[in-house]
C-alpha positions as CSV (number, residue, x, y, z in Angstrom):
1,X,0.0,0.0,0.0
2,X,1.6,3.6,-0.8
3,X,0.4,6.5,1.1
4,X,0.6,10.4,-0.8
5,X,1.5,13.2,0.8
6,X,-1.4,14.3,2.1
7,X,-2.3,10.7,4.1
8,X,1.1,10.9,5.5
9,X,0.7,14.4,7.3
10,X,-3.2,13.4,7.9
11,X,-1.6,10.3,9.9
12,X,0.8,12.4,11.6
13,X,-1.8,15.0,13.2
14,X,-3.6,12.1,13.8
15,X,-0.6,10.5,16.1
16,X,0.1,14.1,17.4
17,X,-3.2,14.4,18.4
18,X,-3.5,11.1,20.3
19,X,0.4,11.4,22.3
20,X,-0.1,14.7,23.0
21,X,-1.6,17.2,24.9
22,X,-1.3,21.6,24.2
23,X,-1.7,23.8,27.2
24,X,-1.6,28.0,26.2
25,X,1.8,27.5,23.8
26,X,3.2,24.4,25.3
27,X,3.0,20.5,24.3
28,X,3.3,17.6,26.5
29,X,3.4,13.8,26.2
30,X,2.3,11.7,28.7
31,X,3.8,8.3,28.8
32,X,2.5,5.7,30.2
33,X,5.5,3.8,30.9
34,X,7.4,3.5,34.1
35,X,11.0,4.4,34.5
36,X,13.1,5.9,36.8
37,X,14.1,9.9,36.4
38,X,17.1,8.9,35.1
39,X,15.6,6.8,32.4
40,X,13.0,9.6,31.8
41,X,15.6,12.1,31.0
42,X,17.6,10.4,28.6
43,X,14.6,8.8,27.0
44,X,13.5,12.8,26.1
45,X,17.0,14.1,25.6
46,X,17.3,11.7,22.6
47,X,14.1,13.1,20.7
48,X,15.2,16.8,21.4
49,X,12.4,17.3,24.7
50,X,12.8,17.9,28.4
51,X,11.4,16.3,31.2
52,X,9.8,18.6,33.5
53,X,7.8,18.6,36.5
54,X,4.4,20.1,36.2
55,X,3.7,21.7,39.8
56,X,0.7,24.1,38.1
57,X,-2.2,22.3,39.4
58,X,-4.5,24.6,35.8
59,X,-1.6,23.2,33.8
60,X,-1.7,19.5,35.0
């Protein structure tokens, strides 16, 4: 099966929309997945994010 150009970024957005989650001009991903901070950091480091901790109860 090929996919055009237009499927591709229509799957994307689709995957975008599912992982993640916008608050004001910020977007966050929310793993499931259970791993120590350590783990966490590097795990985001490699794909160009930051782990942070969200203490704004409105943002969480």
């Amino acid at each position: 099966m090929s996919v055009n150009g237009n499927e591709k970024i229509t799957a994307e957005l689709v995957l975008l929309t599912v992982e993640w989650t916008s608050y004001q001009s910020s977007f966050y991903y929310m793993s499931n997945e259970m791993k120590n901070w350590t783990e966490s950091r590097r795990y985001c480091t490699e794909r160009g994010a930051d782990l942070i901790i969200i203490n704004n109860r409105e943002e969480q």
